[in-house]
N, C-alpha and C positions, 0 to 999 in steps of 0.2 A: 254736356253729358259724355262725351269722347274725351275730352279731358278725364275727368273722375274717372272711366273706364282703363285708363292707360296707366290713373296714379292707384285704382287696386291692382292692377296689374303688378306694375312697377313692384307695389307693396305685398304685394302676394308672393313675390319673389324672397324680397328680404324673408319674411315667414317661412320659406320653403327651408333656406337655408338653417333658421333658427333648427326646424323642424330635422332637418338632417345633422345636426348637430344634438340635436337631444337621444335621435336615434345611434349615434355614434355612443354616446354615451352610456346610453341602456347595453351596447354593446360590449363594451371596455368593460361595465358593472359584472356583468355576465361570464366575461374570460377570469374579472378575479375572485367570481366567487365560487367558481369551478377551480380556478389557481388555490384558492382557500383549501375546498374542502378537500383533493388531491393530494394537498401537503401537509394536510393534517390528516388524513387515512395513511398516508405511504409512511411518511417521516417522523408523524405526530409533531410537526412544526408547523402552525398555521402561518398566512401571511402576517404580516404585522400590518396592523391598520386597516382590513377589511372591512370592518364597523365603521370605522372615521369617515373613510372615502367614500363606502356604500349609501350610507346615509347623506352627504353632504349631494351627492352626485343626484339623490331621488329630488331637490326643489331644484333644481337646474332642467333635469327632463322634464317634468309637469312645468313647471313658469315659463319656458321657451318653448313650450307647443302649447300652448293655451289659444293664444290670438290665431294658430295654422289649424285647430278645432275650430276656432268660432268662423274665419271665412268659410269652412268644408260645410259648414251647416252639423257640426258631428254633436254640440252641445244638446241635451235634453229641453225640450220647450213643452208647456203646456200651451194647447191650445183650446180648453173645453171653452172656454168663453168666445176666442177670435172666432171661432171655424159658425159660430151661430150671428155672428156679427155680418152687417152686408160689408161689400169688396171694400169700399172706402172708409170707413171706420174701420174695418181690420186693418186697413194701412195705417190709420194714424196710429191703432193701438202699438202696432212694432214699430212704427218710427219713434213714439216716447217712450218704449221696453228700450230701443239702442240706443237714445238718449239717454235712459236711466242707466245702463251700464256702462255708458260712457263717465259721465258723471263718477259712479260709483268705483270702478277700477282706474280713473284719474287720480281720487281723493287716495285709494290705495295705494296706487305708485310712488302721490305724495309721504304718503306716511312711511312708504317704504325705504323713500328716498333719507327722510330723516333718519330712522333707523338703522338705516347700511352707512350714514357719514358719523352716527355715532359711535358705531362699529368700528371703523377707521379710525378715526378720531383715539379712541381709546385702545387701539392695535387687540381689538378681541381674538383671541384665538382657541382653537377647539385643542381641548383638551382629554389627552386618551392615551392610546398606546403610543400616537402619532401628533405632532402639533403641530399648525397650519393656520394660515386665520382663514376668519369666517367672513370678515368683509365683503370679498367678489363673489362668496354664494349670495348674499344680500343684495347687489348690487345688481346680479345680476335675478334676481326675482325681482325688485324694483324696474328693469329693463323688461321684463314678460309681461309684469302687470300695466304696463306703460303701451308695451305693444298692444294689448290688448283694448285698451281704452282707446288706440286710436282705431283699432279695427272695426268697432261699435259704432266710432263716430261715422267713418267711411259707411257702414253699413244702413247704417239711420238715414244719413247723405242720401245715399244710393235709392233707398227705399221713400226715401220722400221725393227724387224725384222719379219715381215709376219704374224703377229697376225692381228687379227679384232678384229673392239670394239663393244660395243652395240647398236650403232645407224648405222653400216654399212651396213641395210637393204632398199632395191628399195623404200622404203616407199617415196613418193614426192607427196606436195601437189604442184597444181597448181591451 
């Protein structure tokens, strides 16, 4: 158990980082869409390519904070069924809920994986005011949705053997 403790740790770290890189990002988005509107009020010359980058920039923040939501506990869960369940069959039911999204954002990363090397493969690029490829946006939401399925599995791990996560608190709205 001290082991697995050490390797969410460890991994919790990587996530932080992804996490402050998404935040970085939202950030930069933010100075050029205030650069945007500025030079096109002042100069009536917008920036070129605020669309291109704006948009490319939004699956980079959502994919690389996805798995630093799911350790925080920040995701949405129902639990009208767990919370009527006794202690022990509520554990197995979220040990095979983070099995099933392990599973399920694995199979995605695979397919994502496919997707961003055909993307490569074929030197795709975005096309606009501005031209760039699209590949390492792909590549790198294949790399979120990757993180993410190993965080489920850690989590599932965790929880089957007697751990709690961060969202295993009575908190319920209704």
């Amino acid at each position: 158990m001290q082991t697995l403790e050490t390797l969410r740790r460890r991994y919790g770290a990587l996530l932080s980082l992804c996490g402050l890189a998404a935040g970085v990002l939202i950030f930069a988005v933010m100075l050029l869409v205030v650069a945007n509107v500025v030079m096109r009020y002042l100069f009536n010359q917008p920036v070129t390519g605020t669309l291109e980058l704006t948009e490319s920039a939004l699956p980079l923040i959502i994919f690389l904070s996805l798995a630093l939501t799911q350790m925080h506990g920040g995701h949405i869960k129902v639990v009208l069924l767990t919370q009527r369940l006794p202690q022990s069959l509520a554990r197995v039911a979220k040990v095979l809920a983070m099995l099933a999204g392990f599973v399920l954002f694995a199979w995605a990363a695979y397919a994502g994986w496919l997707m961003a090397a055909k993307s490569f493969a074929i030197g795709e690029l975005e096309r606009g005011s501005i031209r760039f490829p699209i590949w390492p946006i792909k590549f790198a939401i294949c790399f979120g949705l990757g993180l993410l399925a190993i965080q489920y599995l850690l989590d599932g791990i965790w929880v089957a053997l007697g751990g709690t996560l961060d969202d295993d608190s009575d908190e319920v709205m209704e």
